[in-house]
PLY file of the C-alpha trace (Angstrom):
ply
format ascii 1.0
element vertex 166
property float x
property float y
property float z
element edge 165
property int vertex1
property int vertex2
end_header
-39.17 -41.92 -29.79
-39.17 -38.77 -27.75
-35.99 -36.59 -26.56
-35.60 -37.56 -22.48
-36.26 -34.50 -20.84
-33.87 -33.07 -18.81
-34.41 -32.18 -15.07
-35.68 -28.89 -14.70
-33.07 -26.58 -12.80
-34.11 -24.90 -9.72
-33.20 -21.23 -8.84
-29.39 -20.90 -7.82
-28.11 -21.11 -4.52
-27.02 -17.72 -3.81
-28.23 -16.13 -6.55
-28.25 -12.49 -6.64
-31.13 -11.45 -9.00
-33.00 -8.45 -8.36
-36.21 -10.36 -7.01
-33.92 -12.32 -4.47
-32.34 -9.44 -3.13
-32.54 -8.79 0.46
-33.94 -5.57 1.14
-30.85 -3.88 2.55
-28.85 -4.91 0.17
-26.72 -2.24 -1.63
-28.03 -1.53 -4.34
-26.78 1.74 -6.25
-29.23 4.71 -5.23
-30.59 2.06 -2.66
-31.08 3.11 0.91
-27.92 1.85 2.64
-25.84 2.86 -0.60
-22.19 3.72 0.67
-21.72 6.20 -2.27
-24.45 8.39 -1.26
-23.99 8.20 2.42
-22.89 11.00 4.29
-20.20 10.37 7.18
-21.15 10.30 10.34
-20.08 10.43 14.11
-18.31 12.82 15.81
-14.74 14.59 14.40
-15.78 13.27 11.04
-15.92 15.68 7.90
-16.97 15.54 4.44
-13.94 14.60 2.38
-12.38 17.73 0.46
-12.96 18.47 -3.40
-10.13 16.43 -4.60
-8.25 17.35 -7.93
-8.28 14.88 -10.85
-5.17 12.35 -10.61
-5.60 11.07 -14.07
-2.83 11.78 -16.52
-5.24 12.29 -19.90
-4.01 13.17 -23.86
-3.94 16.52 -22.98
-1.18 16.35 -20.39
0.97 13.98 -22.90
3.26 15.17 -25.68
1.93 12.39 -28.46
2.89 13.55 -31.81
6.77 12.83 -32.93
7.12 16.39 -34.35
6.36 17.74 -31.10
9.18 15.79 -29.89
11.31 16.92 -32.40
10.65 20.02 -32.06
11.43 20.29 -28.23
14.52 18.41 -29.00
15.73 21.19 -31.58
14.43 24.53 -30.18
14.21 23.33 -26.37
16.68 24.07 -23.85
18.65 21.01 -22.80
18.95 20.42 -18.78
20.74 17.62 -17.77
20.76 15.68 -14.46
22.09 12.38 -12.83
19.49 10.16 -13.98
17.24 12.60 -16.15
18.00 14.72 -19.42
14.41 17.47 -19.86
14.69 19.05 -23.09
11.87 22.32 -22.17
10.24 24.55 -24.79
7.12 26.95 -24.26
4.02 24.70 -24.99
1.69 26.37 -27.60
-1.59 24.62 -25.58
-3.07 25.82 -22.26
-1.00 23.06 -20.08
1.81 21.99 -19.29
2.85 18.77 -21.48
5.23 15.35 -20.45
7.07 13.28 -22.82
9.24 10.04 -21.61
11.79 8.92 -24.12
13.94 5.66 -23.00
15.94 3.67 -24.75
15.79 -0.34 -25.08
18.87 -0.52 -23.46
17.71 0.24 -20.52
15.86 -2.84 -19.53
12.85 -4.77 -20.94
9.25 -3.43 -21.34
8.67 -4.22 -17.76
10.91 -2.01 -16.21
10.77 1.18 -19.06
6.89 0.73 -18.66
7.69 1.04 -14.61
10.09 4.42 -14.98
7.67 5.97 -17.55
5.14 4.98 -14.69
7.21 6.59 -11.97
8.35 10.17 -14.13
4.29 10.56 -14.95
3.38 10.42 -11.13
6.50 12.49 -10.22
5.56 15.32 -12.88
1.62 14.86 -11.97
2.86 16.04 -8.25
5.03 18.83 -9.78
4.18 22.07 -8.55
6.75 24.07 -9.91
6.06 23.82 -13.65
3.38 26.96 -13.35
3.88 28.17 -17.11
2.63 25.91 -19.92
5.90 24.22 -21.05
6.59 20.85 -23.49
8.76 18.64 -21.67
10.36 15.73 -22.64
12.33 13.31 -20.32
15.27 11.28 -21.81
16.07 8.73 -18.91
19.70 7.82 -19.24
21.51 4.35 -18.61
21.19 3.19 -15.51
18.31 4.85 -13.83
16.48 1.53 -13.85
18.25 0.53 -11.01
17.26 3.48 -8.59
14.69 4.03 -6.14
11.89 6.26 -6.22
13.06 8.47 -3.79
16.59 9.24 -6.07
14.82 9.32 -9.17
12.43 12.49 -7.55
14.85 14.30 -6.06
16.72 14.37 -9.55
13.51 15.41 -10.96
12.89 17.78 -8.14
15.92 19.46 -8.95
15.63 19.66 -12.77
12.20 20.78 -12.09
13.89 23.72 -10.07
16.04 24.57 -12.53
13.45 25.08 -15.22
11.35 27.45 -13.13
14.45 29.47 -12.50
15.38 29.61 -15.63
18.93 28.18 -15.88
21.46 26.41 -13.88
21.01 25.55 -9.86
0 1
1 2
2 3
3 4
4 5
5 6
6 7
7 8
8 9
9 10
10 11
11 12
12 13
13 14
14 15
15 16
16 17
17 18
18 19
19 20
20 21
21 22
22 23
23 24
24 25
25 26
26 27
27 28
28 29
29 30
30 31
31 32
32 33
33 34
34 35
35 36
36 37
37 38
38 39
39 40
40 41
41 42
42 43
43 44
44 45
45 46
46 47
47 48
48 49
49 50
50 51
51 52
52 53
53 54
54 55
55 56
56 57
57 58
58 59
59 60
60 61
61 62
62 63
63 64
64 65
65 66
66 67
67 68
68 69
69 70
70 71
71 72
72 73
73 74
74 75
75 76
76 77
77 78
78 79
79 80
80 81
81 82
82 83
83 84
84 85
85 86
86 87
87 88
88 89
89 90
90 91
91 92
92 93
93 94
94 95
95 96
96 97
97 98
98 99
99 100
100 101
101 102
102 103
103 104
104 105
105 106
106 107
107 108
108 109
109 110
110 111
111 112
112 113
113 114
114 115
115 116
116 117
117 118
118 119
119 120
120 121
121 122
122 123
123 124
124 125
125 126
126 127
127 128
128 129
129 130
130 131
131 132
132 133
133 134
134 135
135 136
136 137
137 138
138 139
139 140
140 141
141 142
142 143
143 144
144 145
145 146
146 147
147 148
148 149
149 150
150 151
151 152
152 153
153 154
154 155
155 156
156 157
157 158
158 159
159 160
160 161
161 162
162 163
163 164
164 165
């Protein structure tokens, strides 16, 4: 006795394969691809060379003598919601380290203000020499905004390019 045969499936409805494609389709390096397309019309200009916004290894203090070292030979600034511990970096960039406690909240909100002190110090303009920094975050800075948490890291920030104090 032979296997029934099963019904032979048709072609998809709404399949996408490259043989059902409509011709101006986009299709990467295609004719109507938006990547490669030029603006147009009038008061429109080609976007400006942006700078990279990623936050790679480089930029990262990783290893734990690093940190140990910038907690024993760094200077110590302390602020409302931020502690930088800053020593010269021996690489060609400036580095960022975020230390913070369990106490402070769960892995949802210390993964959020490690988030937060990464974007703030990728905006940083004022760190122009290459320096290790590392960023204890002290009790209770989970529960601020954005907006207090920068301008406490504006003004540590400040302090470090001037070299002491406010």
């Amino acid at each position: 006795m032979a296997a029934p045969s099963l019904p032979v499936a048709g072609p998809r409805v709404g399949s996408a394969s490259p043989s059902e494609a409509p011709e101006d389709s986009a299709v990467p390096g295609g004719p109507f691809d938006p990547m490669l397309s030029e603006p147009s019309g009038p008061g429109r200009e080609a976007p400006a060379t942006r700078t990279p916004e990623s936050f790679g290894r480089n930029r990262r203090v990783l290893r734990r003598a690093d940190y140990l070292e910038t907690y024993s030979s760094g200077r110590r600034l302390v602020g409302r919601w931020l502690v930088f511990f800053v020593r010269p970096a021996l690489g060609p960039c400036t580095r960022l380290g975020v230390t913070i406690t369990k106490k402070t909240g769960s892995a949802v909100v210390r993964n959020r203000l490690r988030r937060r002190l990464r974007e703030l110090f990728r905006r940083c303009a004022g760190l122009r020499t290459p320096l290790d920094v590392v960023v204890n975050v002290r009790p209770g800075a989970e529960g601020t905004d954005f907006a207090e948490l920068s301008r406490d890291f504006e003004k540590l920030v400040a302090r470090v390019g001037a070299g002491g104090p406010p």
